[in-house]
C-alpha positions in Angstrom: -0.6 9.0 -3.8 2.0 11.2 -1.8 3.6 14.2 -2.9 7.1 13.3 -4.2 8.5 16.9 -4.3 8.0 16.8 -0.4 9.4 13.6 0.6 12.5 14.6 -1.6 12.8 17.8 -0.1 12.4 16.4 3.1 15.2 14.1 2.3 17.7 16.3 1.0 17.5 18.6 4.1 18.3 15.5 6.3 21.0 14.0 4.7 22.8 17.6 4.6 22.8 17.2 8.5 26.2 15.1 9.5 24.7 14.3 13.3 21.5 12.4 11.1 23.6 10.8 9.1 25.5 9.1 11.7 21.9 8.1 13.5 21.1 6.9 9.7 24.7 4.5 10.3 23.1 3.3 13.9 19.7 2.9 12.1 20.6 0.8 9.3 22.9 -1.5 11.6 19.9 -2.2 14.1 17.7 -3.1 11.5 19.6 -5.0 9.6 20.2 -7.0 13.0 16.1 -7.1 13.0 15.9 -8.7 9.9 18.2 -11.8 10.5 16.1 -14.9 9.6 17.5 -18.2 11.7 14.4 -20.1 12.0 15.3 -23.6 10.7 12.1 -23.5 8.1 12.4 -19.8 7.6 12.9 -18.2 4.1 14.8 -14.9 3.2 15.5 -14.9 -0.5 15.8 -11.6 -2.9 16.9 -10.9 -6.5 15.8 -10.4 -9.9 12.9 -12.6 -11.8 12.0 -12.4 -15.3 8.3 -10.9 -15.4 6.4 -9.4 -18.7 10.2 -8.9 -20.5 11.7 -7.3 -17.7 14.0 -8.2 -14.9 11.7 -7.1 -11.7 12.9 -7.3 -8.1 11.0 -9.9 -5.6 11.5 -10.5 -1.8 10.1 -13.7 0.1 10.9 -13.5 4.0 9.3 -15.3 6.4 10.1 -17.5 9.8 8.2 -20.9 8.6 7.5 -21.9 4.9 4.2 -23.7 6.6 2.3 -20.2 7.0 0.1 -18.6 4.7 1.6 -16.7 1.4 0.9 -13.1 1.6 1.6 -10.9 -2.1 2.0 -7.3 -1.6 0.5 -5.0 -3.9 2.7 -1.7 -3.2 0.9 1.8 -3.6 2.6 5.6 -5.2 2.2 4.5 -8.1 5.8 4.2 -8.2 6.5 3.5 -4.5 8.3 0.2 -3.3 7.5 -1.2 0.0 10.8 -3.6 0.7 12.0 -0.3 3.1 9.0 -1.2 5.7 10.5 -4.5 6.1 11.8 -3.1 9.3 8.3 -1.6 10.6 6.8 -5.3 9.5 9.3 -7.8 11.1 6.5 -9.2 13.4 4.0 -10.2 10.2 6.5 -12.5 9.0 6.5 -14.5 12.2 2.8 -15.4 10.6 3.0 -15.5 7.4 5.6 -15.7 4.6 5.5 -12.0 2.9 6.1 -11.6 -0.7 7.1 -8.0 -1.9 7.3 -7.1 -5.7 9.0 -4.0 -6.7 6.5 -3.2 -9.9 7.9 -2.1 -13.5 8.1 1.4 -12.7 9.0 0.9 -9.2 12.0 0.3 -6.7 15.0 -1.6 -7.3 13.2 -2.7 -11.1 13.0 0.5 -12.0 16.9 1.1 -10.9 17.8 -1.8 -13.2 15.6 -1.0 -15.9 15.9 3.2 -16.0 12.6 4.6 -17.9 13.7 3.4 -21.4 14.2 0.4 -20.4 11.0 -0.5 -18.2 8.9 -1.2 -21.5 4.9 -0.6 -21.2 3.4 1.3 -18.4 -0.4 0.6 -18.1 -2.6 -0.8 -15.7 -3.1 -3.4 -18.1 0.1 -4.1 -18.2 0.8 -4.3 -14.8 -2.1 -6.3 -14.1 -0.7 -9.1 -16.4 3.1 -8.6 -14.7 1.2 -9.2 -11.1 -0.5 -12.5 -12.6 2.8 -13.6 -13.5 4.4 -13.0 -10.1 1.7 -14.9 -8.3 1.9 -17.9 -10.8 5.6 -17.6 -9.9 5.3 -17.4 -6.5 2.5 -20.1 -6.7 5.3 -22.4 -8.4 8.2 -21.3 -5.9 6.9 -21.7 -3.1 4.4 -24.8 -3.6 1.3 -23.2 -2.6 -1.9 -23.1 -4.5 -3.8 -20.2 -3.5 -2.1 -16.4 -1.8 -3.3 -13.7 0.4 -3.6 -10.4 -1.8 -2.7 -7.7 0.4 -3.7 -4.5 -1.8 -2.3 -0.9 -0.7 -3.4 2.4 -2.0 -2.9 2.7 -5.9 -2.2 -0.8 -5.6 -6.0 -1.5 -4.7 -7.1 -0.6 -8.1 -5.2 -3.6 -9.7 -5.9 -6.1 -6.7 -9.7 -5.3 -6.9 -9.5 -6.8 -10.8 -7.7 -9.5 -10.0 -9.9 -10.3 -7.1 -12.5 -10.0 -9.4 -11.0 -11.8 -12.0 -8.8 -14.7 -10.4 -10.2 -16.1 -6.9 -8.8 -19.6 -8.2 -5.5 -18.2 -8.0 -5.8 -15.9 -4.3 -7.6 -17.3 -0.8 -8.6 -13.9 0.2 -8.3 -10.5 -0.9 -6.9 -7.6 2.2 -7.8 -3.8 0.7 -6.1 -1.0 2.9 -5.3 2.4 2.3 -8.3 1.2 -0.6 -9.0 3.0 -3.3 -12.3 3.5 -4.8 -12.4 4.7 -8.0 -16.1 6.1 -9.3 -15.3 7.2 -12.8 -13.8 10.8 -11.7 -17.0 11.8 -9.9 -16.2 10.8 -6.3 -15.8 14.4 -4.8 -14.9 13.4 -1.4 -11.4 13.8 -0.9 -11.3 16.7 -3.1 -14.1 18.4 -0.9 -12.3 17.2 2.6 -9.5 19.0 1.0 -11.1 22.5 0.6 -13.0 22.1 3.6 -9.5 21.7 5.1 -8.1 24.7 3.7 -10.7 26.7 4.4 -10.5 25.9 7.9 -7.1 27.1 8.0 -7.6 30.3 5.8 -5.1 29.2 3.2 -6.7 31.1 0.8 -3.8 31.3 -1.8 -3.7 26.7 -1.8 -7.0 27.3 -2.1 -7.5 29.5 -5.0 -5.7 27.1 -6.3 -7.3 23.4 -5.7 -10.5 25.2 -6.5 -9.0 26.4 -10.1 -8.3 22.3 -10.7 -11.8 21.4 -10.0 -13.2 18.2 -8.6 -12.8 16.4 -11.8 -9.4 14.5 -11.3 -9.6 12.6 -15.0 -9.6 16.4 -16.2 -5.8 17.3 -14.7 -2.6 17.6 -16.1 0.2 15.2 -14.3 1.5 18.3 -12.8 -2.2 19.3 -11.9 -2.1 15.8 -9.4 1.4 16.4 -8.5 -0.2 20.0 -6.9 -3.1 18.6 -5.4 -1.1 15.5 -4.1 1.3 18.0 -2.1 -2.2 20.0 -1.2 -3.4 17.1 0.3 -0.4 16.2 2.6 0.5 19.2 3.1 -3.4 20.3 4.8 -3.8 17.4 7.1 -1.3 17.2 10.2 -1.5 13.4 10.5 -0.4 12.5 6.9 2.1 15.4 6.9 3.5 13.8 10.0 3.2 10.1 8.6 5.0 10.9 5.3 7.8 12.4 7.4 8.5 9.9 10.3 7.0 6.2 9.0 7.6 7.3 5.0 10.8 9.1 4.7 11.7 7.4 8.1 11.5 4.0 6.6 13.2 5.4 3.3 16.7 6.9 5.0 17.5 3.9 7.4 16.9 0.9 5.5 19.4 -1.3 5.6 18.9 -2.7 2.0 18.7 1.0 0.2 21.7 3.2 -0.2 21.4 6.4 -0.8 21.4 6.2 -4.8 18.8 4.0 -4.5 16.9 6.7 -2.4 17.0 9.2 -5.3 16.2 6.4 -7.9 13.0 5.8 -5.4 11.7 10.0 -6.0 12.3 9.4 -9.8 10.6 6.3 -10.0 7.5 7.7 -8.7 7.6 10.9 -10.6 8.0 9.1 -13.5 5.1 6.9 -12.9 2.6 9.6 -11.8 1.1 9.8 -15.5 -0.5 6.0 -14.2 -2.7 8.0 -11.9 -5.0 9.6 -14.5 -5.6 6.1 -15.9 -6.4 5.0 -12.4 -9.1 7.4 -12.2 -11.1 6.8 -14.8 -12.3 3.4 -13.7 -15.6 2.8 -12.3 -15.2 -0.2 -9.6 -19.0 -0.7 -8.7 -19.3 -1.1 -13.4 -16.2 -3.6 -12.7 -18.7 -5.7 -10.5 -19.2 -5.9 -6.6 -19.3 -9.7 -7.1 -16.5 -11.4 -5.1 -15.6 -15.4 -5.0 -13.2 -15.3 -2.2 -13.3 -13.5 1.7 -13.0 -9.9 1.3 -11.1 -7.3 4.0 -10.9 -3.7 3.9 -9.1 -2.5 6.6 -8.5 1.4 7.1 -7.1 4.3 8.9 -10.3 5.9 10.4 -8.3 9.3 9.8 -7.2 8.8 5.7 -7.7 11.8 3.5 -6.2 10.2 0.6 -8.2 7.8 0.2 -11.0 8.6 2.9 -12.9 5.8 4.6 -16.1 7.2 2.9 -16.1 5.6 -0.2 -14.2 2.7 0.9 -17.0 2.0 3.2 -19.7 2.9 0.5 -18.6 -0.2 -1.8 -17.7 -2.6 1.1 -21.4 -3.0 1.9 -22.1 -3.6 -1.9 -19.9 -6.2 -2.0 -21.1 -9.9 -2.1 -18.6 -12.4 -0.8 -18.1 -15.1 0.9 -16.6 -13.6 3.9 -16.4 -10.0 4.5 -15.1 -7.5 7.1 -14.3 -4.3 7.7 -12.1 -2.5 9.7 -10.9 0.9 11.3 -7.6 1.9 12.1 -7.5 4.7 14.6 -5.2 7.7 15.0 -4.1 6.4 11.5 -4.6 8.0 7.9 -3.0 7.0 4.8 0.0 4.4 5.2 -2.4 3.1 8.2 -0.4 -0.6 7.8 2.9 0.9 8.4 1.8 3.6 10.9 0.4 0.7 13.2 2.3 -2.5 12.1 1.1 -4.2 15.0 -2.7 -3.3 15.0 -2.6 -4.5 11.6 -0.9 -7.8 12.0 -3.9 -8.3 14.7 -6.5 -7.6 12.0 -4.3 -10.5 9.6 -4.5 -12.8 12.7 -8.4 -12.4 13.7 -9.8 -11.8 11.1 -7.9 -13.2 7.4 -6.1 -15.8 9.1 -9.6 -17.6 10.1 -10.7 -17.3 6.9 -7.6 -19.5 5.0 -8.4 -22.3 7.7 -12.2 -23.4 6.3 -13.5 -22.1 10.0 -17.6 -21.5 9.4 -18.2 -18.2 7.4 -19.6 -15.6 9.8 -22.2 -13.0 8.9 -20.4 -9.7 7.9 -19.0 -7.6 10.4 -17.3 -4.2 10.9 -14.4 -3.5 13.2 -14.3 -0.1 14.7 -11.9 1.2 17.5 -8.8 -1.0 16.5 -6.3 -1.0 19.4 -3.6 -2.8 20.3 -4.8 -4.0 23.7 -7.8 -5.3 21.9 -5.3 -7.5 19.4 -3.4 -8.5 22.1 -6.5 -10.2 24.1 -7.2 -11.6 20.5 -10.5 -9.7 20.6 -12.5 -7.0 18.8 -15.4 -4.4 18.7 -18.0 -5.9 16.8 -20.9 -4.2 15.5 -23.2 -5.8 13.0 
């Protein structure tokens, strides 16, 4: 989860500046340019679909219909991912990428406002994701997808995983989140041991008044410890700023009113974050019928590669493999577009095309020399 008060911040500061705004103009026009689709089988279609009540906001872009289906599960909770479409041009030269602005999120939440997004819950957006990918299923004439699952939205692709490999050919975690019931203290403790480092005694006076026990705090309590957290560690501070807010300002499919309905949908949705943590994934099961990914940024203190790694080797699947990211922390897929397109390629892609099941591996030292030889660092 990133701090909304400081992307909006961030935000408002640049858009008060008339030399940005007229890079912004430049921006938007080149990317716009880099997101023409002319490939004869290609697909780029956007709009409204009714899902769970609501009218909710769905992208399919891709150069060849024939390539694998790939559903995005968009992190914040709150946060769209259709402005990355830029950063991610090259994955749908592979594969045809699906991208679902959630009920709380994006361009549904701009049509819906918060009265009229109806229920909030994990639950309930578990059910609205199985009724995308039955849509998308239907669409698109495919039988099985790719869940790609990022940050918050790991906790709902892990129980779908879990619950529906007839329905998904593999399941891709990044910026994963591992839920322990509240009592995972590792980001919380990378966090003070950050601070302390730094002598900020006053921020940390006051993560150590909020204690480790996230299920314990307030919204406003996560809102604090959210811009703690960004705010501490020089590589997600600068990740937020040029990838997040980056992506944000010169998209050419957001104007600016859609920019401030982006910072309200994910402060209104930050209450979903409390519910988050109170799951315990390893009492969920570790028991996975389909090939299972985790790939990481080696640097993440959001959700740190600790515990990500911890239930990646209690998992029992099929296929599994796990990856780092380097000179990457949270946002790792966006930071490193390329890097992580070469993970899709070598390692998920092989896995959709019945090639013999390998034992399970871990990918260290991700680089994009390595992807472009088509090789990796193996270590078993």
């Amino acid at each position: 989860m990133v701090d909304v008060a400081l992307i909006a911040a961030s935000a408002a500061a640049l858009l008060t500046a008339p030399a940005l705004a007229g890079y912004r103009g430049l921006r938007r026009a080149a990317h716009a340019r880099r997101l023409r689709i002319t490939t004869p089988h290609g697909i780029d279609e956007a709009g409204f679909v009714r899902i769970g009540g609501i009218d909710q906001w769905i992208s399919v872009r891709g150069d060849d219909l024939s390539n694998p289906v790939i559903l995005e599960l968009h992190g914040g909770p709150g946060a769209t991912n259709l402005p990355y479409a830029p950063r991610t041009r090259g994955w749908e030269r592979h594969f045809t990428l699906v991208r679902w602005d959630m009920r709380g999120a994006g361009k549904t939440f701009g049509r819906s406002g918060p009265e009229g997004r109806g229920e909030l819950t994990l639950e309930r957006l578990e059910s609205d994701a199985l009724e995308v990918t039955r849509h998308i299923r239907g669409r698109l004439g495919v039988d099985r997808v790719v869940l790609l699952a990022m940050s918050f939205g790991s906790v709902i692709g892990l129980r779908l995983a879990r619950r529906h490999p007839e329905l998904y050919s593999a399941y891709v975690g990044t910026d994963q989140n591992i839920n322990a019931g509240g009592r995972d203290r590792t980001a919380y403790d990378g966090l003070l041991d950050r601070l302390t480092a730094a002598d900020s005694r006053k921020e940390l006076a006051a993560a150590t008044a909020m204690g480790p026990d996230r299920a314990a705090w307030a919204t406003e309590q996560w809102a604090q410890y959210n811009k703690l957290t960004v705010g501490s560690d020089p590589l997600t501070l600068d990740t937020v700023k040029k990838v997040v807010l980056g992506s944000l300002l010169t998209s050419p499919r957001h104007g600016l009113g859609e920019l401030r309905t982006h910072m309200k949908a994910m402060a209104f949705s930050e209450h979903l974050g409390p519910e988050s943590v109170a799951i315990d994934e390893r009492a969920e099961g570790v028991d996975f019928r389909l090939p299972f990914f985790v790939f990481q940024g080696a640097q993440d203190v959001i959700t740190p590669v600790g515990p990500a790694r911890r239930f990646f080797d209690e998992v029992a699947a099929p296929v599994k493999e796990f990856a780092l990211i380097e000179d990457a922390g949270h946002f790792a897929a966006f930071r490193h577009p390329d890097r992580f397109l070469g993970l899709l390629l070598t390692k998920v892609r092989p896995a959709l095309t019945g090639a013999p099941a390998t034992a399970p591996t871990v990918v260290t030292g991700v680089s994009k020399s390595a992807y472009t030889a088509a090789t990796a660092l193996r270590l078993q």
